[in-house]
Backbone as a ProteinNet text record, in pm:
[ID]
protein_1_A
[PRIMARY]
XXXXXXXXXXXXXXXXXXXXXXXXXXXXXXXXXXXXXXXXXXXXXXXXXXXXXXXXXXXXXXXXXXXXXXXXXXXXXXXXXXXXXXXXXXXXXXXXXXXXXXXXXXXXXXXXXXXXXXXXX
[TERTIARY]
84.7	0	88.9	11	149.9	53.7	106.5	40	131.1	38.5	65.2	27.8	122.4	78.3	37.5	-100.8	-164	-129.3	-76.8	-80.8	-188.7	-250.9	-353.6	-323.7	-360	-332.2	-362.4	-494.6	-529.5	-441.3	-433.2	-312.3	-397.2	-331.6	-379.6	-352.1	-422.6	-451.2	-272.3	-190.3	-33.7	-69.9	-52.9	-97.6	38.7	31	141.8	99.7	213	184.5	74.9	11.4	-81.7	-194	-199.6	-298.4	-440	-476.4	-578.3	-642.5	-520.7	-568.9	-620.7	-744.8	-801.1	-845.3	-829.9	-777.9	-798.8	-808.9	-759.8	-906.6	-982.1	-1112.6	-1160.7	-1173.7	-1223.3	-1388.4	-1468.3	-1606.2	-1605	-1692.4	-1700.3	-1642.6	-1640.5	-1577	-1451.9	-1387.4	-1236.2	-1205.3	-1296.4	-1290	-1224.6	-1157.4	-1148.9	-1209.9	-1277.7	-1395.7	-1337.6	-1370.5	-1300.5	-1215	-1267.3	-1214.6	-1301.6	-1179.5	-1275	-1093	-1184.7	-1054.4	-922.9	-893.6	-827.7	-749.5	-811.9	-690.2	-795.8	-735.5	-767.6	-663.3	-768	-642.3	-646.1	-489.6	-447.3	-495.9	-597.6	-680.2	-682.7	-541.9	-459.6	-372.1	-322.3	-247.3	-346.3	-430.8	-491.7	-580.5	-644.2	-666.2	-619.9	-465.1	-349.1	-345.2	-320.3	-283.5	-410.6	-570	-646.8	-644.1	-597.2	-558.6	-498.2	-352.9	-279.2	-358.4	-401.6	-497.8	-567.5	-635.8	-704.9	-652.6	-544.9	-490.7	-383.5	-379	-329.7	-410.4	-602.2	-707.7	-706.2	-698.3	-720	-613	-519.9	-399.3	-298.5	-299.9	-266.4	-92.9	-60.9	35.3	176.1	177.7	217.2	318.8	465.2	647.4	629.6	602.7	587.5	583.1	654.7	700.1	627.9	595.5	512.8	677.3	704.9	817	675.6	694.3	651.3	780.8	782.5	895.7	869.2	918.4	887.6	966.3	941	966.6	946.7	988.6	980.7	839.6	739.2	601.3	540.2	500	389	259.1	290.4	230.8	260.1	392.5	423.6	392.3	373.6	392.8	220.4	129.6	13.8	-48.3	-1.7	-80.4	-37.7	75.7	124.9	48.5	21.8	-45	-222.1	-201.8	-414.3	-392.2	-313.7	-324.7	-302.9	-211.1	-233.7	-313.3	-419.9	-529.9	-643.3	-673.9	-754.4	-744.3	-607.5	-603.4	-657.8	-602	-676.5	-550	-595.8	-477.8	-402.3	-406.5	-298.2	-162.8	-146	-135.1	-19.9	106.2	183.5	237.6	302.9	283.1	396.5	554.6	636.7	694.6	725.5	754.5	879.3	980.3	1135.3	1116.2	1255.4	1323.9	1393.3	1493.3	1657.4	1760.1	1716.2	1785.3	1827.1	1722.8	1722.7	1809.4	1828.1	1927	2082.4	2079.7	2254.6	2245.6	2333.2	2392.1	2554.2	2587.5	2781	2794.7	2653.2	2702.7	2606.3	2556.2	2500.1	2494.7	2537	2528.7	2396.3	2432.8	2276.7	2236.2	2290.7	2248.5	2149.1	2209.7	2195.8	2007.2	2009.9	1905.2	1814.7	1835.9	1728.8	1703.5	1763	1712.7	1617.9	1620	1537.7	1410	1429.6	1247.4	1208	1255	1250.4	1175.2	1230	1162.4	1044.3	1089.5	958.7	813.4	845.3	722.6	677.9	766.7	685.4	593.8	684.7	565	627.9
-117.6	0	123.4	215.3	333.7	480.3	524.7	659.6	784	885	986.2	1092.8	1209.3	1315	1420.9	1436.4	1535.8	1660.9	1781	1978.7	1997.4	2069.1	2183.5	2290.1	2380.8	2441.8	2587.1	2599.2	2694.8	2740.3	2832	2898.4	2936.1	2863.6	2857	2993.9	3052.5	3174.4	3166.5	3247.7	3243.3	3295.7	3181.4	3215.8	3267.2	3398.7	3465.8	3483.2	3511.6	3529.4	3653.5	3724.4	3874.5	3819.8	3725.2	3691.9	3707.8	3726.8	3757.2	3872.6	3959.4	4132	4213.8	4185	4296.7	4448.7	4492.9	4656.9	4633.8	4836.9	4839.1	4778.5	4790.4	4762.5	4871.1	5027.8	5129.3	5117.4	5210	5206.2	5378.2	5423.1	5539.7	5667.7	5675.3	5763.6	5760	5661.5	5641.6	5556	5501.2	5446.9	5250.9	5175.9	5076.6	4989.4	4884	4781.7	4680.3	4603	4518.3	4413.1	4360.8	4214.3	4276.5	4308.6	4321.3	4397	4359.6	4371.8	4237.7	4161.4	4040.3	4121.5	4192.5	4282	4223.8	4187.4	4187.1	4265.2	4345.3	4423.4	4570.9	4606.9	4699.6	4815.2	4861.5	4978.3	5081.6	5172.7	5275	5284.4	5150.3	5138.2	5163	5112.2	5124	5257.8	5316.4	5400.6	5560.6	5568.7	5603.3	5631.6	5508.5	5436.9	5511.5	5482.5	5567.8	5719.3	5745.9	5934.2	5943	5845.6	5868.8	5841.5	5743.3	5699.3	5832	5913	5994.1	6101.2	6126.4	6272.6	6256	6076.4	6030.8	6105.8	6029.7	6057.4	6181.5	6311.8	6409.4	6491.7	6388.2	6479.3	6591.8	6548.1	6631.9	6570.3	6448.7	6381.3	6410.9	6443	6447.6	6501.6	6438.4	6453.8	6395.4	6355.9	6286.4	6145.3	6102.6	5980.8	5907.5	5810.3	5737.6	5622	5627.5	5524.6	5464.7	5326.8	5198.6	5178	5219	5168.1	5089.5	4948.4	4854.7	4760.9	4687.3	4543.5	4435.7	4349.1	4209.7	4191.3	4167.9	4066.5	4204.1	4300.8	4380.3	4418.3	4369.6	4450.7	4531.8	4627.6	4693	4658	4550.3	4476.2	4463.7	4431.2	4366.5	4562.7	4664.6	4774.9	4807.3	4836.5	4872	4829.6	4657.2	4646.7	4699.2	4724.2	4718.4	4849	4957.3	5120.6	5090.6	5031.3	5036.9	4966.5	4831.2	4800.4	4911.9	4973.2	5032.9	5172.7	5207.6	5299	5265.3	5166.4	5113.6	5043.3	4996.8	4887.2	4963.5	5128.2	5190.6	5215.6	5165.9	5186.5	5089.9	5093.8	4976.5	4912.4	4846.3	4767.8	4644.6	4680.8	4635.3	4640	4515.9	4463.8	4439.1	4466.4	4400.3	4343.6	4300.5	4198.1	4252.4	4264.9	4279.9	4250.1	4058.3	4030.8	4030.6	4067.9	4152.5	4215.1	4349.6	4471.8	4407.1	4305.3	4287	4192.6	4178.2	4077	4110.4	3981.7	3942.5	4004.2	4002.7	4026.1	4125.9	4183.7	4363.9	4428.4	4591.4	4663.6	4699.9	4761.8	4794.9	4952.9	4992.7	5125.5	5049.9	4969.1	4933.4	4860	4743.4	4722.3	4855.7	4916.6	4966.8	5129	5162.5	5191.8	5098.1	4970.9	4887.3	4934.7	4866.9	4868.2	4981.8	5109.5	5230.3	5285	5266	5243.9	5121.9	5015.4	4892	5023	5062.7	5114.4	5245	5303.4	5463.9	5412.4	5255	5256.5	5195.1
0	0	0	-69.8	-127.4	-85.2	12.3	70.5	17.9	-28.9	-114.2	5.8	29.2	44.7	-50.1	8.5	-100.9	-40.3	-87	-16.3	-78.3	18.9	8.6	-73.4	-191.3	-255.8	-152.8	-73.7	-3.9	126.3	131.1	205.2	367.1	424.8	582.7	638.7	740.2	780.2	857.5	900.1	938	1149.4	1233.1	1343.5	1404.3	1493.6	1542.3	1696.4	1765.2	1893.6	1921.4	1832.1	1907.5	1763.8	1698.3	1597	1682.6	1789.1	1837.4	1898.5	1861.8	1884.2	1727.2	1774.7	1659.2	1713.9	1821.6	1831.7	1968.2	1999.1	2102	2196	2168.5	2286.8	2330.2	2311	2387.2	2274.8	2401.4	2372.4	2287.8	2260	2192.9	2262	2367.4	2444.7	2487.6	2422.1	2465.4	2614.2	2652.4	2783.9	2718.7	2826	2765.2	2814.6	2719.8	2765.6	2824.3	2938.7	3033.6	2956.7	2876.4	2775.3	2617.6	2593.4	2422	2286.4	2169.2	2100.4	2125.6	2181.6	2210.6	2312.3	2427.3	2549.7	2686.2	2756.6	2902.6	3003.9	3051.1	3118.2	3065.4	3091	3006.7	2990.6	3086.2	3019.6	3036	3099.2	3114.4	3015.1	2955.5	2804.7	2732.9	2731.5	2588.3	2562.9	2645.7	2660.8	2605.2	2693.4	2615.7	2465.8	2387.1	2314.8	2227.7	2262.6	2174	2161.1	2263.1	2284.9	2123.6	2132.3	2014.5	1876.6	1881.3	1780.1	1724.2	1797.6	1777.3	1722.7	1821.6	1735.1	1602.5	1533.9	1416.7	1309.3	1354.1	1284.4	1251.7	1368.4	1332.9	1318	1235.3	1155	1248.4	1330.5	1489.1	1545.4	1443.8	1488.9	1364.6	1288.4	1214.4	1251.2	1193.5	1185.3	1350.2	1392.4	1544.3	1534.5	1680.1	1658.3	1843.1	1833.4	1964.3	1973.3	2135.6	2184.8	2244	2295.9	2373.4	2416.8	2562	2621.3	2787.5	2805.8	2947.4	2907.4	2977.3	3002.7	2911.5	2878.1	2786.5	2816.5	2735.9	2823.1	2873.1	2843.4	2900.1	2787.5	2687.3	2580.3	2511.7	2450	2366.6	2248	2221.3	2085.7	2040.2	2140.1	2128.6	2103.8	2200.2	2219.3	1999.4	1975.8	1883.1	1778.2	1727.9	1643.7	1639	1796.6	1764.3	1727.1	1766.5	1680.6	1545.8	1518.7	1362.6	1284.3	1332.7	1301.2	1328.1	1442.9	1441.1	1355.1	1285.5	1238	1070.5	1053.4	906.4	839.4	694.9	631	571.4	583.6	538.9	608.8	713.3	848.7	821.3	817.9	813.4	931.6	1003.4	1114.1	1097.5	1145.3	1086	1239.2	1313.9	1447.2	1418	1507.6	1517	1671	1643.9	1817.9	1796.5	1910.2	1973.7	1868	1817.2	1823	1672.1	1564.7	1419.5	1468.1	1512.6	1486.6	1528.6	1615.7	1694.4	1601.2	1461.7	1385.8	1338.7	1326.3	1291.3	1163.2	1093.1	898.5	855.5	937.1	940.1	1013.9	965.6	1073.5	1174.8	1289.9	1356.5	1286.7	1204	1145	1044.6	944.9	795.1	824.3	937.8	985.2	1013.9	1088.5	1149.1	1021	931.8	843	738.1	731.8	581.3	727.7	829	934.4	904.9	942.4	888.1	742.9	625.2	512.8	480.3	577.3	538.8	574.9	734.3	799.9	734.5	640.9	614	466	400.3	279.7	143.1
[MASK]
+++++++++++++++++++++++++++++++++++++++++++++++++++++++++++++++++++++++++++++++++++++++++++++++++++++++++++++++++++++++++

């Protein structure tokens, strides 16, 4: 008996560690909803986080730049993508690690200029 693997031609959805944040979770007033958007928690971040959102929308942000700065494991990463989901698919959304920029066979300039150009477009 002769078993064939068949591939699927259809391209499986790509699961990532924050694949379950679709924004930030605030209600119309900017307040953040207890569990909503894929955030539990968080709702002094996120909150925040829509302030910025807002003054993106209303063109208020512009030549300005937002740091996320803590700890390994708090959410920088999870708050980051739901602003730029909630901002829309124009919105580019281009995540690094540490350990991208410290390499033997590129510089940390040469890196962190391509993230640089990936994110403006």
């Amino acid at each position: 008996m002769k078993i064939d693997e068949i591939r699927s031609s259809v391209k499986s959805p790509r699961i990532d560690s924050h694949s379950h944040v679709k924004s930030l979770g605030l209600d119309d007033k900017g307040n953040a909803r207890p569990v909503a958007g894929g955030f539990v928690g968080q709702a002094e971040a996120r909150e925040a986080a829509g302030i910025v959102v807002d003054l993106v929308r209303a063109k208020r942000m512009a030549g300005r730049a937002v740091l996320l700065a803590g700890p390994p494991g708090t959410g920088k990463t999870a708050i980051a993508l739901a602003m730029a989901r909630d901002l829309g698919s124009k919105v580019p959304f281009c995540p690094m690690v540490g350990s991208e920029v410290y390499s033997a066979e590129v510089k940390k300039t040469e890196v962190l200029m391509e993230n640089f150009r990936r994110s403006i477009g």
